[in-house]
C-alpha positions in Angstrom: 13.9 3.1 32.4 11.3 2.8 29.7 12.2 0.5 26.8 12.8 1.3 23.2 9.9 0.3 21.1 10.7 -2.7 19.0 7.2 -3.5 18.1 5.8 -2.6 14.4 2.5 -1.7 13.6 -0.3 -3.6 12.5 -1.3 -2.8 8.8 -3.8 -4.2 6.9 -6.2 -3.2 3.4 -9.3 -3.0 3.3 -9.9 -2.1 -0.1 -9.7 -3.3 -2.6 -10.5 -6.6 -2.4 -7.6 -9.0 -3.0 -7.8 -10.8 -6.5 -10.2 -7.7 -7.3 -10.8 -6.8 -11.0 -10.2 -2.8 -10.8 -10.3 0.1 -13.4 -10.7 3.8 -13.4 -10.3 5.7 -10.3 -9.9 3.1 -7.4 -10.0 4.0 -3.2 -7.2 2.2 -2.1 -7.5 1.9 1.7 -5.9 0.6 4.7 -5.9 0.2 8.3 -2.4 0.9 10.6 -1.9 0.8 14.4 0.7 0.9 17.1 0.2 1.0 21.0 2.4 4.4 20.3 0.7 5.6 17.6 1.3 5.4 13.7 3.2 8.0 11.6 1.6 7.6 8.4 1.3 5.1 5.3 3.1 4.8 2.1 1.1 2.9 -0.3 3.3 1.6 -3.7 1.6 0.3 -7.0 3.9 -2.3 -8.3 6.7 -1.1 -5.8 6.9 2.6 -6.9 5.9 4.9 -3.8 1.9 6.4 -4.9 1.0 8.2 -2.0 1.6 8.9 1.7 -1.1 9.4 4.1 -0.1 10.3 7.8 -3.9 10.7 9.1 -6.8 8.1 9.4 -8.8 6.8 7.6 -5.3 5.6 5.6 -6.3 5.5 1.7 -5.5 7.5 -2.0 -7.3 7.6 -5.1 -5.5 5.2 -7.5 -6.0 6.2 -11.3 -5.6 2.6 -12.8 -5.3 4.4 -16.2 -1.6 5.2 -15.6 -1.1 1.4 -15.5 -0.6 -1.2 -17.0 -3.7 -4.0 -18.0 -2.9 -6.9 -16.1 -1.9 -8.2 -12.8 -0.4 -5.1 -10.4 1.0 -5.3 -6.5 0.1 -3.2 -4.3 1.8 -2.3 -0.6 0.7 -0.4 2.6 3.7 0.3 4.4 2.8 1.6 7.6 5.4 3.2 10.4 5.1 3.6 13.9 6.3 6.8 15.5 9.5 5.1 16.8 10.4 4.0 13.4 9.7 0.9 13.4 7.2 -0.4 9.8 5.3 -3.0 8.8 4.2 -4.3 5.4 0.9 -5.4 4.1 0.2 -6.5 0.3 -2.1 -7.6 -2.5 -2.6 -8.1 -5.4 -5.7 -6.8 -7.9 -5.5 -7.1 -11.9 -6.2 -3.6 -13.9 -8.9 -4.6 -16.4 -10.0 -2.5 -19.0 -9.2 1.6 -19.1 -5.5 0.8 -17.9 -2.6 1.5 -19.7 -2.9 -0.5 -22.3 0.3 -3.3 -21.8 0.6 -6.3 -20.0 3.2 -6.7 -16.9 2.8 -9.8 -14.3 5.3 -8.2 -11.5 7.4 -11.3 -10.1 8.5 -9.7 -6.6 8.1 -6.7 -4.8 11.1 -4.7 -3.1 10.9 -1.9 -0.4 14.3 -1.6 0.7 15.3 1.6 1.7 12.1 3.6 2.4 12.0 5.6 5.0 
């Protein structure tokens, strides 16, 4: 009898940097595995969903004009193929060419995505 997999995937960014100054059109880019293989990547801009990527190289084009100036969080919230997910986050502040307001987010929530 095989057993269930329990084990999340590893998720990590790779860009941008964290504590980056970003503007414009920004890659946003991360790296997911799992011994059973990874179902995609939902990346979030201050914890609203931006784009899904279910093949790698795991990244979207983030248009830092649609937000705010100012600190911003980002998430890479990969899943394995059993389920199972795995968080990775940063932070980056939107300098000049974003939306034109200030917002310092104080916690990030992902509770229910699937």
């Amino acid at each position: 009898v095989i057993p269930p997999d329990a084990t999340p995937p590893s998720v990590s960014f790779t860009a941008p940097a964290d504590g980056a100054t970003v503007s414009g059109t920004v890659a946003v880019t991360a790296t997911a595995a799992d011994a059973n293989g990874v179902s995609r990547v939902v990346f979030f801009v201050n914890g609203v969903s931006a784009s899904t990527d279910t093949t790698a190289p795991y990244r979207f084009d983030w248009d830092t004009t649609r937000d705010p100036v100012g600190l911003t969080a980002l998430g890479a919230l990969a899943f394995d193929l059993a389920g199972n997910s795995a968080l990775a986050t940063r932070q980056v502040t939107v300098g000049e060419g974003g939306g034109g307001f200030f917002v310092t987010p104080t916690a990030l929530s992902f509770e229910g995505v699937q």
